[in-house]
C-alpha positions as CSV (number, residue, x, y, z in Angstrom):
1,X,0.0,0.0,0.0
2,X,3.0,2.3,0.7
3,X,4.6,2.3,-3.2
4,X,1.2,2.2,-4.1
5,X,0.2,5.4,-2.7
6,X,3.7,6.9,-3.7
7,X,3.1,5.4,-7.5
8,X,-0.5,7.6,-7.2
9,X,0.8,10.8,-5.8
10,X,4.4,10.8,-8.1
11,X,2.0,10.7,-11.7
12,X,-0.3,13.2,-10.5
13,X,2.5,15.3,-9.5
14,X,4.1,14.6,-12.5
15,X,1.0,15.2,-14.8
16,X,0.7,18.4,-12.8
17,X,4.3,19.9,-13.4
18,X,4.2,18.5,-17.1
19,X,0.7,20.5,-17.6
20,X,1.9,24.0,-16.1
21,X,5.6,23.5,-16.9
22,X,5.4,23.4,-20.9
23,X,2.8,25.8,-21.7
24,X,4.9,28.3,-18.9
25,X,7.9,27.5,-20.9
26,X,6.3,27.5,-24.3
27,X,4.9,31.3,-23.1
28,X,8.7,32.2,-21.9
29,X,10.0,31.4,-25.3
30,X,7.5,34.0,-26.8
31,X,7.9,36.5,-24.2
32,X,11.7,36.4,-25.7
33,X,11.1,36.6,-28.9
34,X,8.7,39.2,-28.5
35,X,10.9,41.3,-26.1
36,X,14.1,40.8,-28.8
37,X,12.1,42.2,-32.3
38,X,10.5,45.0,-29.9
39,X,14.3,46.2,-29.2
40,X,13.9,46.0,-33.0
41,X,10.8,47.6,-33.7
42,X,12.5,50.4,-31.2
43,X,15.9,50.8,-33.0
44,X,14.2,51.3,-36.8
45,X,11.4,53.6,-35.0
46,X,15.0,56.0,-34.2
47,X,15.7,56.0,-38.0
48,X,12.1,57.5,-39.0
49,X,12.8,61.0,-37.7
50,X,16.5,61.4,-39.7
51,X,14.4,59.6,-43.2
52,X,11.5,62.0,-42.9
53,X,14.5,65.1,-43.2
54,X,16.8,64.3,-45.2
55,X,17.7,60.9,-47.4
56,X,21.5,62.2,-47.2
57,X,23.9,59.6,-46.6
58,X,26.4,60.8,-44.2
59,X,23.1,61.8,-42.4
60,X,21.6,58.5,-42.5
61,X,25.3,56.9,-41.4
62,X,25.4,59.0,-38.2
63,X,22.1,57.9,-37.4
64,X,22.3,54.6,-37.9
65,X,25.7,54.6,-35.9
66,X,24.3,56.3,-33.1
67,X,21.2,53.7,-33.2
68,X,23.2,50.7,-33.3
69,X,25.6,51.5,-30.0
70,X,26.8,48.1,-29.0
71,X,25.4,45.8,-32.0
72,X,27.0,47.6,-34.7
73,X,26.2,45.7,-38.3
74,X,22.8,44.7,-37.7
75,X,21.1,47.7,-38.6
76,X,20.9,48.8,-42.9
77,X,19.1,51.4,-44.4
78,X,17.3,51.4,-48.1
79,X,16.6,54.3,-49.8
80,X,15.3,54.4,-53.5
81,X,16.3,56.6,-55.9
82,X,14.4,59.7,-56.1
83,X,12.5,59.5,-59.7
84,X,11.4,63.3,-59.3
85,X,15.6,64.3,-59.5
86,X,17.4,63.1,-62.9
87,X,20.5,60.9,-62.2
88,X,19.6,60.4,-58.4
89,X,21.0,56.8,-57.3
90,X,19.7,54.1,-54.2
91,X,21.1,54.8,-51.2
92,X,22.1,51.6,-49.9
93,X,23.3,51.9,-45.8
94,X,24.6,48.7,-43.8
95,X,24.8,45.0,-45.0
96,X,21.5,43.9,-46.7
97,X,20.8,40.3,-45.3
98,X,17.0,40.6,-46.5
99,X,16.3,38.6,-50.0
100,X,15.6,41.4,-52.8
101,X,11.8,40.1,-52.7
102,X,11.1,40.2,-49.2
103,X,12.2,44.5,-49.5
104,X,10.1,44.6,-52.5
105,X,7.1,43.0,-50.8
106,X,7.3,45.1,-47.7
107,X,7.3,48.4,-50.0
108,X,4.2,46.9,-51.8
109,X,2.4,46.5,-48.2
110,X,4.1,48.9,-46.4
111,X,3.8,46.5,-43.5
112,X,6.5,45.5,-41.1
113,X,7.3,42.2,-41.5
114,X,10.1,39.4,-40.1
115,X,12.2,37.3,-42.7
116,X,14.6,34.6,-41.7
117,X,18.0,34.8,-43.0
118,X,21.2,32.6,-42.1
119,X,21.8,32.9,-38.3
120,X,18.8,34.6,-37.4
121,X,15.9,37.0,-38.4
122,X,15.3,40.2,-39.9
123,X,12.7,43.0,-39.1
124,X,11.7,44.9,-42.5
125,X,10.1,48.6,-41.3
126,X,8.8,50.7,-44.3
127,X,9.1,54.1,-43.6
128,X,7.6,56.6,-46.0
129,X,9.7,59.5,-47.4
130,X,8.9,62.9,-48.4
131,X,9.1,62.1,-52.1
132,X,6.2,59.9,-51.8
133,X,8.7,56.7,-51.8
134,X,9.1,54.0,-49.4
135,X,12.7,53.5,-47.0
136,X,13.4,49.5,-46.0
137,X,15.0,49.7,-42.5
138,X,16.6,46.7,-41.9
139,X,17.6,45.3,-38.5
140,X,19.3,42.0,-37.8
141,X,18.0,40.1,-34.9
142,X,20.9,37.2,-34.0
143,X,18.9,33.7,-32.6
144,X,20.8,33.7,-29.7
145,X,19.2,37.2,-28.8
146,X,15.8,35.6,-29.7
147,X,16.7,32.6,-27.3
148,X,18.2,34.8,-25.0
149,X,17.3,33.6,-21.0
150,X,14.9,31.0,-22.6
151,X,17.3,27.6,-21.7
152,X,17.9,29.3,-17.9
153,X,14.0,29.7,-17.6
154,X,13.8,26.4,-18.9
155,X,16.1,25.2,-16.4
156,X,14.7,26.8,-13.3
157,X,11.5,25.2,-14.6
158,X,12.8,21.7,-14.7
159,X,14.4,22.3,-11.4
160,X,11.4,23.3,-9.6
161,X,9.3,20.5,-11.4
162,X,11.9,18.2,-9.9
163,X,11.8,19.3,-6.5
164,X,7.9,19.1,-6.5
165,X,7.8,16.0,-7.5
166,X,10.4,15.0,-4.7
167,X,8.7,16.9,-2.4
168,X,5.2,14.8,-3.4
169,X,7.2,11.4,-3.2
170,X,8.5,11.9,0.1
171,X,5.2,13.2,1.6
172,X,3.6,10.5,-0.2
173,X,6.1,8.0,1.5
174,X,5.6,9.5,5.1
175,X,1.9,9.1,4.7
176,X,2.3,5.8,3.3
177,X,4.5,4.9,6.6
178,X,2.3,6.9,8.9
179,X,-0.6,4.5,7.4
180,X,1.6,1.1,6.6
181,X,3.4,0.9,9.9
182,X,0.0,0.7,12.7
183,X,-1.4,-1.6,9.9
184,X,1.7,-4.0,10.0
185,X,1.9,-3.9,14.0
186,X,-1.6,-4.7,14.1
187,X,-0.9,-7.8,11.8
188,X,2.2,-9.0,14.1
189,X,-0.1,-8.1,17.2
190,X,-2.4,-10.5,15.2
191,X,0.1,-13.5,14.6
192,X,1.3,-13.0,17.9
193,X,-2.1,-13.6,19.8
194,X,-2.3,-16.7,17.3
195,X,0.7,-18.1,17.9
196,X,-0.4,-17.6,22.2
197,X,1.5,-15.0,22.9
198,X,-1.6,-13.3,25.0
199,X,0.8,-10.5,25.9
200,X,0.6,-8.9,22.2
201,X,-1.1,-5.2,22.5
202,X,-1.3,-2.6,19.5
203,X,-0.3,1.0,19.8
204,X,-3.5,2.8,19.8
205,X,-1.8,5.7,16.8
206,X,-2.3,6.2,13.5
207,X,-5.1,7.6,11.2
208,X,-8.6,6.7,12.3
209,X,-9.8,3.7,11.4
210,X,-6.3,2.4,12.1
211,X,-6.6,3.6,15.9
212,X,-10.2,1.8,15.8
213,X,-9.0,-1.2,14.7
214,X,-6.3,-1.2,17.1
215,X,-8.7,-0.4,19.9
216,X,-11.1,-3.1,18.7
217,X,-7.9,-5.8,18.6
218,X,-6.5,-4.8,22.2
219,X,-10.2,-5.2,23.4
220,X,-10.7,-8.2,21.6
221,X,-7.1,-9.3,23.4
222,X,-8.2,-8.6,26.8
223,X,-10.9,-10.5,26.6
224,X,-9.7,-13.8,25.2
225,X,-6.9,-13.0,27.7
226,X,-10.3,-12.9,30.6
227,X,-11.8,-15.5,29.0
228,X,-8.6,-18.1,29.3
229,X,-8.0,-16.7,32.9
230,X,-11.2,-17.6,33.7
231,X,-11.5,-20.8,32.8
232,X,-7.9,-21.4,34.2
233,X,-9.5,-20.2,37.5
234,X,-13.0,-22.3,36.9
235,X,-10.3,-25.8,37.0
236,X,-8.6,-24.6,39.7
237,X,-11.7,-24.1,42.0
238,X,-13.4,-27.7,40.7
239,X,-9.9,-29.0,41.5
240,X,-9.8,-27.3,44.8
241,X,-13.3,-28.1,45.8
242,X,-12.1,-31.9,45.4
243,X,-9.9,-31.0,48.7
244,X,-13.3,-31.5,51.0
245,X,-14.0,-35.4,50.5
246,X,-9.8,-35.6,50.5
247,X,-9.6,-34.6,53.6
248,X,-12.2,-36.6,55.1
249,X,-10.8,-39.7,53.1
250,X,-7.7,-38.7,54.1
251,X,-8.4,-38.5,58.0
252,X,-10.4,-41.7,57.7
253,X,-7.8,-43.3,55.9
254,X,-5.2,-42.4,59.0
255,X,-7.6,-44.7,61.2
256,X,-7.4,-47.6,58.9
257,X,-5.2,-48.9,61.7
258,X,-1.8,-50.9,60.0
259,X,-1.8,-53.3,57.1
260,X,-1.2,-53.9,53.6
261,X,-4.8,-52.6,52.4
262,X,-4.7,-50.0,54.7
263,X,-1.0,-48.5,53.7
264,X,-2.5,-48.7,50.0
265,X,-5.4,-46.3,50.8
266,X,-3.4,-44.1,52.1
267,X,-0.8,-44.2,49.7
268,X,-3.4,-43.4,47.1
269,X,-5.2,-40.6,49.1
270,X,-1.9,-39.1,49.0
271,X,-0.9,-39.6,45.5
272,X,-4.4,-38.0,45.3
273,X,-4.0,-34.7,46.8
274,X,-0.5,-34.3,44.8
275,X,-2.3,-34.7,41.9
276,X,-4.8,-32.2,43.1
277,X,-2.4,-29.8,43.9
278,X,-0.5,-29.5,41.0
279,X,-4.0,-29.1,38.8
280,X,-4.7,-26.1,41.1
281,X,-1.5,-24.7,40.9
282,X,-0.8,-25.4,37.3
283,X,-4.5,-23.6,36.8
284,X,-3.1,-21.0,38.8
285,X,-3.7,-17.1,37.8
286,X,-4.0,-13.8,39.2
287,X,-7.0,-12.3,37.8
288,X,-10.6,-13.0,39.1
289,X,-13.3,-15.4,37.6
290,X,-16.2,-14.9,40.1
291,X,-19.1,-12.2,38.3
292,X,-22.1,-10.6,40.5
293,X,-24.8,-12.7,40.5
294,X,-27.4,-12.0,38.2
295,X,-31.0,-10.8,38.9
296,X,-32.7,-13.6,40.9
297,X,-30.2,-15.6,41.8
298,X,-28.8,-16.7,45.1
299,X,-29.7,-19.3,48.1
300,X,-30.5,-19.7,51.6
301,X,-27.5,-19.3,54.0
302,X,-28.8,-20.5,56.8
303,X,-29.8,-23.7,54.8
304,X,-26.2,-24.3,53.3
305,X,-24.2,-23.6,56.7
306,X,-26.9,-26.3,58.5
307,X,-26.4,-28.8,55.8
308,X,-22.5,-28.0,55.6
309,X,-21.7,-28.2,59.6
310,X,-24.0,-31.8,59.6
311,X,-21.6,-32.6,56.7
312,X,-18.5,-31.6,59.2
313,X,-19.7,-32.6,62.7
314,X,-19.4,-36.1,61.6
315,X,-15.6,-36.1,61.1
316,X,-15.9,-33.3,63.9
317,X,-17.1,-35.9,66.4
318,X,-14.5,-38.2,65.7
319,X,-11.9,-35.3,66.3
320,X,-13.3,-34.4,69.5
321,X,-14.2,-31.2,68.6
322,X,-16.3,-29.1,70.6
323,X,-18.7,-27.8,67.5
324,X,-21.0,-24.4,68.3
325,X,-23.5,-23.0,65.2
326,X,-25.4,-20.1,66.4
327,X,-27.6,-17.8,63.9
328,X,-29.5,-20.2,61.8
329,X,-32.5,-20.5,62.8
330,X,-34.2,-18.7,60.5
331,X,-33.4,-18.1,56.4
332,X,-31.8,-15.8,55.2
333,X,-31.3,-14.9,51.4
334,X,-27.8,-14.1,49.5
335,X,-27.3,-13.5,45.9
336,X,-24.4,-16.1,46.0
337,X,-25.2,-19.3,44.1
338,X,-25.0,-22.5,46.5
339,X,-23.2,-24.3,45.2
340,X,-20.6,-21.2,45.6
341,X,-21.5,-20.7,49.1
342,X,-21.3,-24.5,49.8
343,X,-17.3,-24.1,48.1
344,X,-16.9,-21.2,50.5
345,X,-18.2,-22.5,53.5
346,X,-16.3,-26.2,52.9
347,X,-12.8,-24.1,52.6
348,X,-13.4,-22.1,55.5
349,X,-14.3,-25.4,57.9
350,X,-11.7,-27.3,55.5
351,X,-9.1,-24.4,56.4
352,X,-10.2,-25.5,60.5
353,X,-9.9,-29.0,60.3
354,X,-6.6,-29.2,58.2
355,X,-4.3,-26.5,60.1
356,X,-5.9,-27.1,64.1
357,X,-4.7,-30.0,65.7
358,X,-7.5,-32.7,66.9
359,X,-9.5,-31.5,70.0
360,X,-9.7,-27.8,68.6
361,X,-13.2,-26.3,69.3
362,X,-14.5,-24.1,66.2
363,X,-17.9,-22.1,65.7
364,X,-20.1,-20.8,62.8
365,X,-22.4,-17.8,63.3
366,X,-24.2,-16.0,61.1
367,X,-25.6,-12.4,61.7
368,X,-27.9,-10.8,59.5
369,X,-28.4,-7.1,58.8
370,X,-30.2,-4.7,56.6
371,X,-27.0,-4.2,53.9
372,X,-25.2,-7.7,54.6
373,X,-25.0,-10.9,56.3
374,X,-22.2,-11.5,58.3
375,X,-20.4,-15.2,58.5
376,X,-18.1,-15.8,61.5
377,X,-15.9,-18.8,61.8
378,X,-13.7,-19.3,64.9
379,X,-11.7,-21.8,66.3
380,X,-9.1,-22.2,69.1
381,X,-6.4,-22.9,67.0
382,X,-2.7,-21.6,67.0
383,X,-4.1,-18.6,64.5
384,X,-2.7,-16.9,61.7
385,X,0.8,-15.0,62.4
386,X,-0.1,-13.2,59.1
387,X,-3.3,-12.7,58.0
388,X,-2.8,-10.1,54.9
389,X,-0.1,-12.9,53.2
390,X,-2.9,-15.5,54.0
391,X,-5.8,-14.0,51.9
392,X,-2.6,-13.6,49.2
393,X,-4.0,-15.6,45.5
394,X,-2.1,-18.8,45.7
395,X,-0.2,-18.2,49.2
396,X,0.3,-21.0,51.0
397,X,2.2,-20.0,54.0
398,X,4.2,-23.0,53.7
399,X,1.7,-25.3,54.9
400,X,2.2,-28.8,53.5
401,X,-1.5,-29.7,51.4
402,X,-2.3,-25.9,50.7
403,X,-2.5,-24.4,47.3
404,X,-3.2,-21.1,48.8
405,X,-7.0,-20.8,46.7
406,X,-9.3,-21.7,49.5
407,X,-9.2,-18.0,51.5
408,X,-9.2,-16.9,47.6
409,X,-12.6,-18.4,46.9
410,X,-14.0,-16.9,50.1
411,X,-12.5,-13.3,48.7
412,X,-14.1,-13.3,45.6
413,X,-17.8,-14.4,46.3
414,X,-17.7,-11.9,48.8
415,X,-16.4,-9.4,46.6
416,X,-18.9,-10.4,44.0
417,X,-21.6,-9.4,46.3
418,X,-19.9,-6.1,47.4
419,X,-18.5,-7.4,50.3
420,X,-15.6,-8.5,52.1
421,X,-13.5,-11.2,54.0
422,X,-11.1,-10.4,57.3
423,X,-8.9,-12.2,59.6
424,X,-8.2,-11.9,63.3
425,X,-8.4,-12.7,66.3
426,X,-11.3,-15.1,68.0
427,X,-12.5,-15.0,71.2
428,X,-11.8,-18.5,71.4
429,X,-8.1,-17.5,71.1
430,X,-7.1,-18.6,67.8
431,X,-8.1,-17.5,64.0
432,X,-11.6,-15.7,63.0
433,X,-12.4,-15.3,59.7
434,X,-14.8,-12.4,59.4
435,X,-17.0,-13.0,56.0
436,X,-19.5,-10.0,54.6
437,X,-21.5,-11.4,52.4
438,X,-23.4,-7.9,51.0
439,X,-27.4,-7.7,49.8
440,X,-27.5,-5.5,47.2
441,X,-29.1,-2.6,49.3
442,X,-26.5,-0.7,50.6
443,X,-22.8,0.0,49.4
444,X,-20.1,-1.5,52.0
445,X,-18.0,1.1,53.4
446,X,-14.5,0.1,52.2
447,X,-12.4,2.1,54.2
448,X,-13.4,0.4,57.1
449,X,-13.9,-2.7,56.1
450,X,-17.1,-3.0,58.2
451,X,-20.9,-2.6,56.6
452,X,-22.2,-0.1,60.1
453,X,-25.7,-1.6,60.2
454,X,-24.5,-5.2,60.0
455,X,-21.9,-5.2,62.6
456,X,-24.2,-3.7,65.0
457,X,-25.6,-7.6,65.4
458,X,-21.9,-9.1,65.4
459,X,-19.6,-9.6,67.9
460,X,-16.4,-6.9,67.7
């Protein structure tokens, strides 16, 4: 498209200079010649005066003398003898160039007129005499005076045809760049994405539609680059949400008791939860999957936590763990999917029974407000020395059989809703995991981290 656009704009540009260029020169020719038989017309005028006094020669010599200063030779004077004065003779003044016929014509017209004679041209003036007969003055007019300044016209011409046309091709090539270059980069930005490289982005310059289509392509990038992040993060939270019946095969497996069948289960369970690790942390990414729920959606929370905690109190039981569930008596509607809400309440009681020792005591309670429901899970545990590297993406803490998602999921449903997750300190004296799950109503007040009217039910 660049040589193209330069082939376009050099033959109209050339077209252009050829169309004013000739006829200007053709005009400059003429204006020469013109200029070079006036200086003519001018020097035989001068003889008129002396003709119309006297036809003397020494007369007519002075005055053709004094005429031709500087271009002595060109000018010549014919007289004809005087029929009204016996024995008079021509008078014959200067070289006669002029063919015989051509002064005989001119006397018949008594017209100016131009002959051309070897090495240039000649201007033939009549000039009427007081004896009733017609004078020839005769100038010579050289071709290099009738060319004169016509070849350095010419040449200035040429020259500035040249340059326009140089001018046109190099603006016509920086507008062919300007245009070529965004629509190459957008072609490598378009090989690149094909080839994966999810990275490749367009400079957003050029002419219009160029900086459209480049807006259009980096879109179009960011969201294949969404759309594989999200499903990235969809495997990694099926893979994660595998963790649950691990555990619990995995702390039934360690009371198997010794033997051969037994040291196979738990062999495998293992092997398992490797295998489910590196899926979640090969699926691993930064950016967020989970979306606001849409209009009508959601579940009971009080009916998840009651059927989650009977899930837990089983293996709880066998842990002697003291269990406590306050808050759920009555329901109480989220916009959170449940089968989301049963992933985010399984990782928070997961979270309990994988990093407490045996014995620990834990509790759930739920609070509900006008703006948000609040979800507390406590336990007596050792707690968390740092709680902001905890809710990290994909921070494990270096705790053997944590990927580091399951604080992750609890983030982002709650932050789907408008809400928020926090960890401190329990009453019980170990970890509490603080979980705002918002309703829609009211916006959370961020800075604080606290939604007023639902903390007013929750413990501090």
């Amino acid at each position: 498209m660049r040589w193209a656009l330069v082939k376009v704009c050099l033959a109209v540009t050339v077209m252009v200079v050829v169309a004013f260029a000739v006829p200007l020169g053709l005009v400059i020719k003429e204006m020469a010649r013109d200029r070079a038989f006036s200086n003519a017309e001018r020097q035989a005028a001068a003889i008129g005066p002396t003709l119309s006094i006297t036809t003397g020669r020494d007369a007519l010599e002075r005055a053709v003398a004094s005429t031709q200063s500087g271009a002595e030779g060109r000018m010549a004077v014919h007289v004809p003898a005087d029929p009204a004065v016996p024995g008079s003779a021509p008078v014959e003044i200067g070289r006669q160039r002029a063919a015989d016929e051509d002064l005989e014509t001119t006397r018949k017209v008594i017209k100016a007129s131009i002959s051309d004679v070897s090495g240039g041209s000649t201007l033939l003036q009549p000039t009427a005499l007081s004896s009733g007969q017609i004078a020839i003055v005769e100038v010579f007019v050289p071709e290099a005076e009738v060319t004169n300044g016509v070849a350095t016209a010419w040449l200035v011409l040429a020259g500035v045809g040249i340059g326009l046309i140089i001018g046109s091709v190099a603006v016509a090539d920086r507008l062919g760049v300007r245009m070529v270059r965004p629509a190459q980069r957008l072609a490598g930005a378009a090989q690149d994405l094909g080839e994966g490289k999810l990275g490749a982005r367009v400079p957003e310059e050029g002419p219009t539609e160029l900086r459209q289509a480049a807006t259009a392509f980096n879109s179009m990038a960011d969201q294949v680059v969404q759309l594989l992040a999200n499903e990235r993060e969809l495997a990694a939270d099926l893979s994660h949400r595998l963790r649950t019946p691990l555990t619990v095969l995995r702390l039934n497996a360690a009371s198997l008791g010794d033997g051969p069948a037994a040291d196979q289960t738990r062999a495998a369970v293992e092997q398992l939860e490797r295998e489910v690790d590196t899926i979640i942390r090969t699926a691993r990414e930064a950016k967020p999957k989970t979306q606001p729920a849409g209009p009508g959606a959601g579940c009971d929370a009080c009916e998840v936590i009651r059927e989650r905690m009977e899930f837990w109190s089983a293996l709880a039981e066998d842990q002697g763990r003291e269990v406590r569930l306050a808050g759920v008596d009555r329901p109480v509607r989220i916009p959170v999917a449940r089968a989301d809400l049963v992933a985010v309440v399984d990782a928070l009681l997961g979270n309990v029974f994988r990093h407490t020792p045996e014995g620990t005591a834990f509790s759930v309670d739920v609070h509900n407000g006008e703006d948000a429901v609040i979800v507390l899970v406590s336990d007596a545990g050792p707690g968390i020395s740092d709680p902001r590297a905890a809710l990290a993406r994909g921070n494990s803490g270096g705790r053997p059989g944590s990927t580091g998602l399951g604080l992750d999921i609890v983030r982002r449903v709650a932050e789907s809703t408008g809400g928020d997750v926090r960890i401190g300190h329990s009453v019980l004296g170990g970890t509490e995991v603080r979980l705002w799950i918002g309703l829609g109503r009211a916006a959370p007040d961020r800075r604080g981290h606290r939604l007023r009217r639902a903390r007013r039910g929750a413990p501090a």
